[in-house]
C-alpha positions in Angstrom: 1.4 -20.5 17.3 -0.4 -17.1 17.1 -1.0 -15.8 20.9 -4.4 -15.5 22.1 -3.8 -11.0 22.1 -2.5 -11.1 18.7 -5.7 -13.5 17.8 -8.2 -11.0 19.3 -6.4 -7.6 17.7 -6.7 -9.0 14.5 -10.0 -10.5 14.9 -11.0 -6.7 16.3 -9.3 -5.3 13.0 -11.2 -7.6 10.5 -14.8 -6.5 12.3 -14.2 -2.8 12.1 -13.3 -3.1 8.2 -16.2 -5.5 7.8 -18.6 -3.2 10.2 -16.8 -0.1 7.3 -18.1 -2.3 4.3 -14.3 -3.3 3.4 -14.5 -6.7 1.8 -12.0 -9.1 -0.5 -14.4 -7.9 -3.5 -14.6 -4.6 -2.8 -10.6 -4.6 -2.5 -10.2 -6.8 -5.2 -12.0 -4.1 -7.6 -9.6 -1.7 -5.7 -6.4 -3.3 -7.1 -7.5 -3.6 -10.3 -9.3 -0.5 -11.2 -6.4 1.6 -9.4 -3.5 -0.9 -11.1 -5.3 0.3 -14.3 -4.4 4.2 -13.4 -0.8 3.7 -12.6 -0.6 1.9 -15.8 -2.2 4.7 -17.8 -0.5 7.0 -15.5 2.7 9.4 -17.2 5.2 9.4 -13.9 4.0 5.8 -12.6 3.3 3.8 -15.6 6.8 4.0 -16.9 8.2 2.4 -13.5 5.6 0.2 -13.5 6.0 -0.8 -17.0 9.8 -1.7 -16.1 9.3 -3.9 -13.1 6.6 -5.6 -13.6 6.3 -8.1 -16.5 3.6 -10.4 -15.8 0.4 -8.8 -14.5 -1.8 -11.3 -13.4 0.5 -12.4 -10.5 1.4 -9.1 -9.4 -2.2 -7.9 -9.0 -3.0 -11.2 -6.9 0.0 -10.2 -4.6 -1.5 -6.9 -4.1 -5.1 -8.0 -3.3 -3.3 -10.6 -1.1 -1.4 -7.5 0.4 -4.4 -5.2 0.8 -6.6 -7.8 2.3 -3.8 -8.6 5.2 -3.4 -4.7 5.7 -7.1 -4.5 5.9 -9.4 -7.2 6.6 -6.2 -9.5 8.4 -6.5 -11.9 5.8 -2.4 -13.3 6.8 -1.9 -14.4 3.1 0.8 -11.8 2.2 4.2 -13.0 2.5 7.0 -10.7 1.5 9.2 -7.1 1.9 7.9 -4.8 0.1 11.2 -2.7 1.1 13.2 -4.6 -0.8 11.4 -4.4 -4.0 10.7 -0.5 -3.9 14.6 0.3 -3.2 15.6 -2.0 -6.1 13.8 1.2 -7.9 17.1 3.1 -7.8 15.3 6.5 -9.3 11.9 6.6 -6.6 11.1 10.0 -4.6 8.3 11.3 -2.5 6.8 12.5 -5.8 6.3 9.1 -6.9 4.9 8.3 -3.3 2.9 10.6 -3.4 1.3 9.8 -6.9 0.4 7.0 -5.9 -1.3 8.0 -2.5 -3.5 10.7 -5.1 -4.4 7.9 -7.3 -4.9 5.4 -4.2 -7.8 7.9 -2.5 -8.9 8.4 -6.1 -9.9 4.9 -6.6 -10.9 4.2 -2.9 -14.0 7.0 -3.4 -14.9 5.2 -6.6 -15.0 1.3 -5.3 -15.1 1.9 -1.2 -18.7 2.2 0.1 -18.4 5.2 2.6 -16.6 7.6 4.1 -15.2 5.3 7.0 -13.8 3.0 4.3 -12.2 5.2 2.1 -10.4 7.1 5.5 -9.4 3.7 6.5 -7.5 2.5 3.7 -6.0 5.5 3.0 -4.5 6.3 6.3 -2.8 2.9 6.3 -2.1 3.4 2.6 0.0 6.9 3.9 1.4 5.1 6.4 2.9 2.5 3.9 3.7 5.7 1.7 5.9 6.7 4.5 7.7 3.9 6.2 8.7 2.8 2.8 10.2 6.4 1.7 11.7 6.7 5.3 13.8 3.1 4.6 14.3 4.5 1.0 15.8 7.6 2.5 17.8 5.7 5.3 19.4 3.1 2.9 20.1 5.9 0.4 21.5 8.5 2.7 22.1 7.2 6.3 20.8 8.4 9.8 22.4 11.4 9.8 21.5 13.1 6.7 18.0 12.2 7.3 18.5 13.8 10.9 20.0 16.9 9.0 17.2 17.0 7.0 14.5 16.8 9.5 16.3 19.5 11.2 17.2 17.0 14.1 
């Protein structure tokens, strides 16, 4: 059972995308037109290419994805950790591809400003709990502490 506070902050979540003009159509032409870049795309298509071998599925898991970070949808079930340190080769610049070509396709499909700021922050966010476990698996604590000049 979902308690009642956890009810009401998603509820609040799904009315400020909505009130932003973020809905399942607009992100499901999100997915696919910005899918369509990283295939086309010469550092991310290649990865791409390799992992993922059916299509159709993966881009329904990613509009189920995007509408649970966004409009609290609850369909996505799944680490996405695990799948991006199975790519043994990822770095920031890859990350941070992607983010470029994310905020790309959010000003061509989202309807405002709002929207577009929205999804990307969340989108960064992603971006960088994902390289931060990346980074943690690959190296440890302490060399990320190191690095940070901790």
């Amino acid at each position: 059972m979902v308690h009642p506070h956890t009810m009401a902050a998603r509820e609040d979540k799904a009315a400020h995308a909505a009130a932003l003009g973020i809905t399942e159509v607009r992100i499901s032409e999100l997915v696919e037109r910005f899918y369509e870049k990283i295939r086309g795309d010469a550092l991310l298509g290649p990865i791409f290419d390799e992992k993922v071998t059916n299509w159709p599925p993966h881009l329904a898991r990613m509009k189920d994805f995007w509408t649970s970070i966004a409009i609290e949808s609850g369909r996505f079930r799944g680490n996405p950790m695990i799948k991006h340190l199975a790519i043994s080769d990822i770095k920031r610049i890859h990350f941070d591809r992607w983010l470029a070509l994310f905020d790309e396709t959010l000003q061509e499909v989202m309807p405002n400003a709002g929207a577009c700021r929205f999804l990307s922050e969340r989108a960064a966010r992603i971006a960088d709990s994902l390289m931060t476990g990346i980074s943690i698996h690959r190296d440890g604590l302490p060399e990320i502490a190191q690095k940070r000049g901790d």
